[in-house]
N, C-alpha and C positions, 0 to 999 in steps of 0.2 A: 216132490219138487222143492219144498220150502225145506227140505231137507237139505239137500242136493246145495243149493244155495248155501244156507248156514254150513257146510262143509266148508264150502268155496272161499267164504272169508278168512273161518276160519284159520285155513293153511296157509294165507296172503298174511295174516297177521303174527301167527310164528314166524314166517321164513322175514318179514320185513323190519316187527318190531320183537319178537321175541316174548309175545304171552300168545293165552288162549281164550279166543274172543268167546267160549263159547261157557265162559266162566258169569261175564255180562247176559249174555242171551237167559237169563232165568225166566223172563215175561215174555210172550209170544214179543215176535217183533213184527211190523208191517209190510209188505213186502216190498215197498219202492223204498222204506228207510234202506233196507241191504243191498238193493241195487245202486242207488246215491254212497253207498259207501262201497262197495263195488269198484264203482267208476273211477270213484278219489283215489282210492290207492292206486287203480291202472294206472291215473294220469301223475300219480308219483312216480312211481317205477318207470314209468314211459321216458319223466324229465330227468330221471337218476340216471339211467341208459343216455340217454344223450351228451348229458356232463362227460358222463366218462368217455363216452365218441369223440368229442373235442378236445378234451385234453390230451388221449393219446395219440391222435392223429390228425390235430391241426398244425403240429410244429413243421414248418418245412422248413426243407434242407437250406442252411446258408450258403448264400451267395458266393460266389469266389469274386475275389475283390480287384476290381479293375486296375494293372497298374497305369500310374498315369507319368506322363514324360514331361518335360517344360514345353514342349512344340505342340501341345493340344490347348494350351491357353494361348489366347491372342494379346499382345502385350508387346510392348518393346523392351521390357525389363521383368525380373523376376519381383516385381517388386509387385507384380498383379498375384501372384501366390497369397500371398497375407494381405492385401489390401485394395479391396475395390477401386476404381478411377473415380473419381470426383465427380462424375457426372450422372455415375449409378448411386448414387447416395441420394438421398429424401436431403432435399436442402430444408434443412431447421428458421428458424428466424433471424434474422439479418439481425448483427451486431449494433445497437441503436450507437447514430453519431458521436463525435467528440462534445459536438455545439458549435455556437460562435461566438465574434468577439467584436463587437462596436466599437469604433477608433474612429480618431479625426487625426491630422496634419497641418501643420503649419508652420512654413517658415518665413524666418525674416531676414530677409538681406541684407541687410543693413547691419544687424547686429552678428547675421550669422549664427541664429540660433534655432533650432529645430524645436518646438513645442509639439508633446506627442499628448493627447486625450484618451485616456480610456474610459470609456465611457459606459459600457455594462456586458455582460453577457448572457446567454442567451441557451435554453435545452443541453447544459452540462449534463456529461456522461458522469451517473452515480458512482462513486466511490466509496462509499462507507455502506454497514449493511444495512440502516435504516432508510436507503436508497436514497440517499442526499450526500453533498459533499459540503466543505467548508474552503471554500474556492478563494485564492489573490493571484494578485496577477505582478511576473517579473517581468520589466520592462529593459532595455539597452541596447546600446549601438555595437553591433562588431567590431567598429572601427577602434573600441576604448571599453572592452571589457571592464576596465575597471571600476567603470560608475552605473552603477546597476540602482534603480528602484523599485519601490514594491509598495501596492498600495494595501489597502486595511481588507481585514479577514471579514467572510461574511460566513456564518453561521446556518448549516442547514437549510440552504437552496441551493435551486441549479441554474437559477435565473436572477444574480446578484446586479445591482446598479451601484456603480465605483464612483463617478463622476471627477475624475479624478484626471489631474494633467500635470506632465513633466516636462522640463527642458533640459535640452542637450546642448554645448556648444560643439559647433561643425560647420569647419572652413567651408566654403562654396567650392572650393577645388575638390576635397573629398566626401561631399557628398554622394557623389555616382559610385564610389569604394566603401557606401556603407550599408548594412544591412538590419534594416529595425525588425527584433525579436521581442514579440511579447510570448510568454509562458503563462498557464493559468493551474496552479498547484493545486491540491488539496492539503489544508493545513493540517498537521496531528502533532499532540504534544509529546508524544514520546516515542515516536519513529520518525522513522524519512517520511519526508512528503512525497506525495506521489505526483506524478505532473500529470494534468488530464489531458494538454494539447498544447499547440502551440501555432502560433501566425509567424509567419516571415517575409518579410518585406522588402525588399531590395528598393533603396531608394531612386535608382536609375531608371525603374519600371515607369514610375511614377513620375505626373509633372508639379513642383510643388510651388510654380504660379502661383496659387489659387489653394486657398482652403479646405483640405479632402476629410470629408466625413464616411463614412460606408462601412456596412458589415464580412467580412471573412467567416470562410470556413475554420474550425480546427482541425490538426494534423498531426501525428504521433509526431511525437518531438524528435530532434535530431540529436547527434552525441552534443555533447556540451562541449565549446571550445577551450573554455577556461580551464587549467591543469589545477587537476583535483586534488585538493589539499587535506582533507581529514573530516570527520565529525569529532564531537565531544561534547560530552552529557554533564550539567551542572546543576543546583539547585541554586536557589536564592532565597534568603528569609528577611525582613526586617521588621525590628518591634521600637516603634517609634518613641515607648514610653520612656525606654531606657536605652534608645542611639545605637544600639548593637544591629549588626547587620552581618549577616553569616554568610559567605559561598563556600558549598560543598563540592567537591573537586570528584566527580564519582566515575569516570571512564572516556574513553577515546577510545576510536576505531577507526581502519581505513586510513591510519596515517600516508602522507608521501614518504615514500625511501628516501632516506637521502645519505646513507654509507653503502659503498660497492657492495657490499652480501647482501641489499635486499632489503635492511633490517634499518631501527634506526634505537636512539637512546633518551626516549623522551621524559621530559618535565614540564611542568607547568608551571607560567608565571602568572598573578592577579595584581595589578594595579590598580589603585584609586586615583584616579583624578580630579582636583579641584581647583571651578575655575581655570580649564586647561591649562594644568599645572602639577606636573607630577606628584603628588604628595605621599602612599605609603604604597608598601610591597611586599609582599610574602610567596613561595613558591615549596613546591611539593617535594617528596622524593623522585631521585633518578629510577625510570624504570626499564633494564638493560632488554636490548635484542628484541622488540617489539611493533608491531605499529597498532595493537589496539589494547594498550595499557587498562591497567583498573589502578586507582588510587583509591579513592574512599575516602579522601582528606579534607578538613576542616579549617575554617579561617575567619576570625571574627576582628571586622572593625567598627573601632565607635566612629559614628558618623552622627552628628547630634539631625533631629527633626529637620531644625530651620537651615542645615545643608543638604540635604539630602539632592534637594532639587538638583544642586549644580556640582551633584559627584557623577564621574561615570565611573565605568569597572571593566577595566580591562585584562582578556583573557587572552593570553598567549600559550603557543605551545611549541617548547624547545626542542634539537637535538643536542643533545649531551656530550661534548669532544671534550676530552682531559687534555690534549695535545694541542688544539688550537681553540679558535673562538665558537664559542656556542651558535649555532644557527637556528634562525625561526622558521618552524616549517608553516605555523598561518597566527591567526590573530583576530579578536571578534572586541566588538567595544557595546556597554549597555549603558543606557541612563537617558534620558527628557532628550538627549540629543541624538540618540538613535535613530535606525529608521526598520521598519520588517519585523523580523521575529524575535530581533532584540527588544526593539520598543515595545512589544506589545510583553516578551516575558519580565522587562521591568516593570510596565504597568499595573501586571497581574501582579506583581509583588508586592506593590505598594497599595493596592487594593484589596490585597487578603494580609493584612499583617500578622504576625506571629506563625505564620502558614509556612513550612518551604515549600517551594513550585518548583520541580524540576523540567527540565526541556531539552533536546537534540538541539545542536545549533552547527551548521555550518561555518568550516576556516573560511576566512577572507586571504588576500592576501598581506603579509603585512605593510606593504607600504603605501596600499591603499586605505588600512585602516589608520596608521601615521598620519596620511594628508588629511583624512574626515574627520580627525581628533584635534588636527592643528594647535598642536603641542607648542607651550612657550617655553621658558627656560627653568627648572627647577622652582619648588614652589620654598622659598627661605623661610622657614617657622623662625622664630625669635627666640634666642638662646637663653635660657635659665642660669639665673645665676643662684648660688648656691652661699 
């Protein structure tokens, strides 16, 4: 019988692993050890037969593939093909608010003057990636685009306190024709600012009897009325020690067209004003067929310490006509008389000295910046005699 057995392995271990068990078998073996090896290899053999039953005969046949029509979808449009309806969607997290913006009202009759307060804001929607914004606020009447103010930048909040009030003049006949817009930016030195909202007011809504204080929603802002005049990128340096005072004239973009092909021929002019009074002036090369020139140009004027205060610097930007008169397409003024992003890139300059500061600055128009300059008549230096 123990014979019989040790055959049995035997032949299971040629046919499965290819020796001869019966080379090991030199000491009697016990007879359940050969049984327990017995079983093992059956229950190999058993799971090797199986493998091979499933892979050859689990594959079934592919499906044939249902065609489908546009009339088996329910839909008014093909447009349910590629895109679920809105209502089959897992709604994600609601878009957190604009914010809001705390104002007050008041007018006087008498004087017919509209005093507006902006007074703070409030859960600004982040715009930079450290999830904070650097938030101001433009204020103005539709009725006179042209006198726009802006109060001071605040720095990494969403919840800024401006405390800050401006006055309008505004006939009591057109008051009901006018529309108070506050904006609330996020400041960047070297791009566009981005607007985070904005309030709009119709003064007709409102009764302005009586002194209105109260907070608004924000609201994606609406197009801008004012006809878009240009950007333009400049630096500023001044070194007090030695009166020199550099602006770098380094690009424009987004000009207004102003020749029938679309295009226009721009230059830059830099004036110094002192003591509103024209005093020097230097200007760039022409730069043909363009509206977002690169110059890259240099300009240094001595401007001693103890003037500094009561120079501005006026940045103009031409189109170029050999045939007739040169047109301004806009115009920006900087210095202690400033108001916005001018004032503050003067300040910075006069605060990091030896430093240039570059900055994005929006065109004005130019005859609004004319009237905010209230230019006198040429400034007469005293002629040297020789």
């Amino acid at each position: 019988m123990l014979k019989h057995e040790e055959g049995v392995v035997n032949a299971l271990c040629v046919g499965l692993f290819g020796f001869n068990s019966s080379v090991y078998f030199i000491a009697p073996v016990p007879r359940w050890a050969l049984i327990a090896v017995a079983v093992a290899v059956a229950v190999l053999l058993l799971l090797f037969l199986i493998c091979i039953i499933r892979c050859c005969c689990g594959k079934k046949k592919p499906k044939k593939k249902e065609k489908v029509g546009l009339l088996t979808f329910s839909g008014s449009t093909t447009a349910s093909l590629v895109q679920p309806e809105l209502e089959d969607l897992e709604q994600g997290p609601e878009e957190t608010g604009r914010g809001r913006l705390q104002y007050s009202l008041e007018y006087n009759f008498r004087a017919q003057e509209l005093k507006v307060g902006v007074k703070q804001a409030a859960d600004l929607k982040a715009m930079d990636s450290g999830g904070t914004s650097d938030p101001y606020v433009i204020v103005y009447l539709t009725s006179d685009m042209r006198k726009k103010y802006e109060t001071k930048v605040y720095h990494k909040t969403l919840n800024p306190i401006f405390n800050e009030s401006f006055s309008f003049q505004v006939p009591q006949t057109e008051v009901s024709e006018a529309t108070l817009v506050m904006q609330i930016f996020d400041f960047n030195r070297f791009a566009k600012h981005d607007i985070i909202g904005e309030v709009r007011l119709p003064l007709a809504s409102v009764s302005l009897q009586h002194i209105i204080e109260q907070w608004s929603d924000l609201v994606v802002a609406s197009k801008v009325e004012q006809e878009w005049l240009g950007e333009i990128c400049f630096s500023l340096r001044y070194v007090p020690s030695t009166g020199k005072l550099t602006v770098l004239i380094l690009e424009a973009k987004k000009l207004k067209r102003m020749d029938s092909h679309g295009l226009s021929d721009p230059f830059v002019k830099v004036h110094l004003i002192l003591n509103k009074k024209k005093w020097k002036k230097k200007k760039t090369s022409v730069k043909k067929n363009t509206l977002s020139p690169y110059f890259n140009e240099a300009f240094v004027f001595e401007v001693p310490f103890n003037q500094i205060q009561n120079v501005d610097v006026v940045i103009s930007v031409w189109d170029y006509d050999k045939m007739t008169k040169n047109e301004p397409i806009g115009k920006l003024f900087l210095g202690c008389r400033a108001t916005g992003n001018q004032l503050r890139h003067w300040s910075d300059m006069l605060s990091n000295p030896r430093r240039p500061l570059a900055q994005w600055h929006s065109l004005q128009p130019p005859d609004v910046v004319d009237k905010a300059l209230g230019l006198k008549s040429h400034l007469k230096l005293p002629l040297t005699t020789r």
